[in-house]
N, C-alpha and C positions, 0 to 999 in steps of 0.2 A: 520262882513259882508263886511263890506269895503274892508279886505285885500282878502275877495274871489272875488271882482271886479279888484283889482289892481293885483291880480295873471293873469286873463283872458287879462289885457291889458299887461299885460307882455309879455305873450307867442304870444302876435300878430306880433311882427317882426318875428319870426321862424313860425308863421304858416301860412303867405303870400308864402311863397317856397312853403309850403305842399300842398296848398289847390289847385294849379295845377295838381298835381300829384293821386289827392281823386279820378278820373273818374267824366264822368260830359258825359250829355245825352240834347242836344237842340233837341226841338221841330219843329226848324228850319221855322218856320209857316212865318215867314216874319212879324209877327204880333209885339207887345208891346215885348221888352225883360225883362225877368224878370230871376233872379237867386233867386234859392231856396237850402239853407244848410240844409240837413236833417242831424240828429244826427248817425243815422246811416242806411243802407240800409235792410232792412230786411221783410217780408211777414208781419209782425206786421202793418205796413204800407198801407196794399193789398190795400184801396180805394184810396192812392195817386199813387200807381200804374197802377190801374184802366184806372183812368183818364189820364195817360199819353198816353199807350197804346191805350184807344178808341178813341183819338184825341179831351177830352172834353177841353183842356187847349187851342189847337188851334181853336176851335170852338168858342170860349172866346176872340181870339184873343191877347194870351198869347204864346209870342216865348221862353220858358220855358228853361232854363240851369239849372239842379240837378249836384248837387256836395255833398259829402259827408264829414262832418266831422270828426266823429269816435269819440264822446264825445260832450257831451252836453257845456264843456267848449271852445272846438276849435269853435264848431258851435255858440256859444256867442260871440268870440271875431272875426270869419267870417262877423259877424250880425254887432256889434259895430265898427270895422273897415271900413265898406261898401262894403268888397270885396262880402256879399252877399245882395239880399234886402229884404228876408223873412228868418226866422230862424225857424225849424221846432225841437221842440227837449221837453225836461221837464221843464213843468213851474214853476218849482222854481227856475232854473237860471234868471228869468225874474225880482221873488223876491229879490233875490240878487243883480241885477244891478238896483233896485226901492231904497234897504236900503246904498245901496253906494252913493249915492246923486247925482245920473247922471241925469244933467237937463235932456238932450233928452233919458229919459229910455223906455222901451219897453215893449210893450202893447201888450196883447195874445186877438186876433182878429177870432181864428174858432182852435175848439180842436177838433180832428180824435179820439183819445180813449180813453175808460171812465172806463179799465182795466188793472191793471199790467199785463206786456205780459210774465211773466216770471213760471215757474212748480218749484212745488219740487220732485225732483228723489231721490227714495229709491234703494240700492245696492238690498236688496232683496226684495219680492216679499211678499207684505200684502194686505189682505183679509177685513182688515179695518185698515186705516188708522189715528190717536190724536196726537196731537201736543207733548203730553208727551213722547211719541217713543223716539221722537229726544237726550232724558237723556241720558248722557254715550257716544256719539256716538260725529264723528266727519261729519261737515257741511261745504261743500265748500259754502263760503259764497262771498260777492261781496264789495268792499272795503266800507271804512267805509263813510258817508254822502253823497255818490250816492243812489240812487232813487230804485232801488233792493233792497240792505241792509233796507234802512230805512225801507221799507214797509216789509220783512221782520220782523225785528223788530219792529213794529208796529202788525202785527198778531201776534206774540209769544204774547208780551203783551195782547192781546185780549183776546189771552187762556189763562191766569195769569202764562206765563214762565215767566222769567227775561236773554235778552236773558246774559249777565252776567253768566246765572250758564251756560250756553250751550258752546260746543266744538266746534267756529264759525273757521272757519281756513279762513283769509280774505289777505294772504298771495301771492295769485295765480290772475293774471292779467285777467283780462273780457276779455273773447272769450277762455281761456287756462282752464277752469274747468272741462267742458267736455272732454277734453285728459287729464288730470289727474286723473278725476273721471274713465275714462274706462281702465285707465291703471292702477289703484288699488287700489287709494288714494281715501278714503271717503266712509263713509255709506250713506251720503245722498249728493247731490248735486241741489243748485238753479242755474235752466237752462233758458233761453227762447228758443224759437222756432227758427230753426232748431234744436239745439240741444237736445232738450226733446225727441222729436222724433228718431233722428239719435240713440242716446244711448238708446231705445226701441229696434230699428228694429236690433241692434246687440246682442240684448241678456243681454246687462251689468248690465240694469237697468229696472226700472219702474215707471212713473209718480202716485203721491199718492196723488197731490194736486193740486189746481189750486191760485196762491198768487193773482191773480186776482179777484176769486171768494172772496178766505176769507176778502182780502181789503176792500173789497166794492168799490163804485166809482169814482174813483182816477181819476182827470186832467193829464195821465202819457203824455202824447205827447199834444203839441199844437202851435199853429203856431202863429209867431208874428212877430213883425216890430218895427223900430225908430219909436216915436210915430211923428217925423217930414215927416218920409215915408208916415204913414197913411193919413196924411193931407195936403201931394203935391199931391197924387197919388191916391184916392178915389176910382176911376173910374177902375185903374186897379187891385186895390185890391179886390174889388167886383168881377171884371170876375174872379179873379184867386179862389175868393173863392167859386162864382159858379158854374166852371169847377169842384173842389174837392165834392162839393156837390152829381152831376152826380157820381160820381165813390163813394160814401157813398151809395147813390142810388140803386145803380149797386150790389154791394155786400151784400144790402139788403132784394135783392129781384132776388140771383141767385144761384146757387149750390156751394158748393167748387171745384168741378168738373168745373166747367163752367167758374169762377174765374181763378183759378187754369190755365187755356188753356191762359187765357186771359192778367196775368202778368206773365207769363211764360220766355218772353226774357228776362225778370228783371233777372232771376235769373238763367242764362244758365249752374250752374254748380249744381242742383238742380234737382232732375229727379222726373220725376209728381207724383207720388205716394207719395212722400215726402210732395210735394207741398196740396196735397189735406190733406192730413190727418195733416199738419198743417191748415191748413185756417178751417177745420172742426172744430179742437180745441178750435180756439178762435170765431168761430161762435158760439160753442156750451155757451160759456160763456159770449155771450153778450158783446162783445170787444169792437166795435163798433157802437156809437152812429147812433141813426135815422138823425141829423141833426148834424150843428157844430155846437148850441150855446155852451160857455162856460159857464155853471150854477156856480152862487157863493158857492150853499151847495157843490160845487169839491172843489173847491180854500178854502173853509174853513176845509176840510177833508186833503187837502194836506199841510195846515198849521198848522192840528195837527199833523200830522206825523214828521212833519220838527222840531215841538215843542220839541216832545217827545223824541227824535233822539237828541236834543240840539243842532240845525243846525238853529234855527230861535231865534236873540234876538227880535225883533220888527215885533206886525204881519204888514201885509199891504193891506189897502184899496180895497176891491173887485173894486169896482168903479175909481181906480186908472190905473188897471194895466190891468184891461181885458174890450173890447168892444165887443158888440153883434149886434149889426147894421148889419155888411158886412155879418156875419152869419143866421141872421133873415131875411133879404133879399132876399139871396142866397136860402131860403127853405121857401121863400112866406109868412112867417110871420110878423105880426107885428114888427116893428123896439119897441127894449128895452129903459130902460130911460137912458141907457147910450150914446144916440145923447145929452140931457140935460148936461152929466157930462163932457163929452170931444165933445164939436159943433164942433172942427177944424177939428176930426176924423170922421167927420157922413158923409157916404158914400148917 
């Protein structure tokens, strides 16, 4: 675990140049500035987008800069460096910079979704869909100890595959599967959204499964900070998580249609139709939580995954690494006993 921290702080001189260059969106509000590294930009997201859009971060009095990482590892060493001051991405990089023995590690404070965002596309077209299909055939699959793959493998296991006997081809770079899979390579391919979609509405393909559904409730995205941030800055971690709150809200209680009109400049290269019949998708599947707490039955679900995958030697502490305060708050609830475990962090 050590050397996956000491890789992260590696790559932080070369990813200071990059992280100018990611796109970056202020809110411009005059208000608190605050930078936020999302791991990557995507409809997966739709309530952080929400809120940017209906002005709930400047409401909050949060002058917001988004910048994107493009991996969960640049958006860690973004985080740890301080070029950003919340880090928005999979909580198990948070685990690995907890078993690396970083005094100031990083505390996941409000998680957005309680669903892997990602499909499995079959080249043709079935009537019913069993894990066992997949024998014989070849799987655009997603490299090996990222958060796709494991979960992934984590479902085969579920159905007693091993994925071992399967024809994973994890060769092909994230974001490039989907132009491989439509240009001829592959029986089946694991996509997220856009791309599930996009290889639908050309004919190539068809979605046969939801990785999110068979998962179950996975911590895949969550948002978190130096736990030295949480306990200078109390006050504007709360509005910010407020604001996100509003746009969980929002998408909770609106159409995909409706949604869909409303983070629309997010995604100007994205034309509505696409927009909606994604956001429907993961509506349909319960994507996104009623509120941000981060429940410990996630963080212990996502520590078997990481087990079983043999990407975790040492589990870690629910009460260590995640606080629910700024979340319980944020959605009127009772504050957790996690103001008792970490006092310096209780908003």
């Amino acid at each position: 675990m050590k050397k996956k921290v000491l890789s992260l702080m590696m790559l932080f001189c070369l990813m200071l140049l990059s992280f100018a260059g990611c796109g970056s969106k202020s809110t411009d509000s005059g208000g608190t500035p605050l930078v936020l590294n999302e791991v990557a930009h995507s409809v997966f997201y739709a309530p952080q987008y929400v809120a940017i859009e209906e002005g709930y971060f400047e409401k909050e009095g949060i002058d917001l800069t988004l910048t994107t990482g493009f991996g969960a590892d640049k958006t860690m060493t973004s985080l740890l460096s301080g070029e950003a001051d919340i880090g928005f991405m999979g909580s198990e990089a948070s685990i690995y910079v907890y078993l690396g023995d970083t005094d100031d590690y990083i505390i996941n404070f409000a998680q957005l979704t309680q669903r892997a965002g990602n499909f499995l596309v079959s080249r043709e077209k079935l009537d019913s869909f069993s894990f066992d299909m997949l024998q014989g055939k070849e799987i655009l699959g997603g490299r090996k100890g990222g958060m796709p793959q494991m979960v992934f493998e984590y479902i085969l296991k579920k159905n007693g595959i091993s994925p071992d006997s399967l024809n994973i081809n994890q060769s092909i770079d994230f974001g490039s599967t989907a132009a491989a899979f439509t240009g001829g390579q592959g029986d089946f391919t694991v996509e997220f959204e856009p791309s599930a979609t996009l290889i639908e509405q050309e004919g190539k393909g068809y979605v046969v499964a939801s990785l999110g559904v068979e998962s179950g409730y996975v911590p895949y995205t969550a948002y978190s900070a130096k736990k030295s941030f949480l306990s200078a800055n109390p006050d504007t971690v709360l509005a910010f998580t407020k604001a996100l709150q509003q746009g969980m809200d929002y998408v909770n209680t609106h159409s995909a249609e409706e949604i869909a009109k409303v983070i629309a400049p997010q995604f100007p290269d994205t034309d509505m139709d696409t927009l909606i019949t994604t956001i429907s998708r993961y509506q349909e599947q319960n994507t996104w939580k009623d509120n941000l707490v981060f429940e410990e039955e996630s963080l212990t679900l996502l520590q078997n995954i990481l087990e079983e995958a043999g990407e975790l030697e040492e589990r870690v502490p629910y009460e260590d690494i995640v606080n629910t305060d700024f979340a319980n708050k944020a959605a009127g609830t009772p504050t957790s006993e996690s103001s008792e475990r970490n006092p310096s962090v209780t908003p």
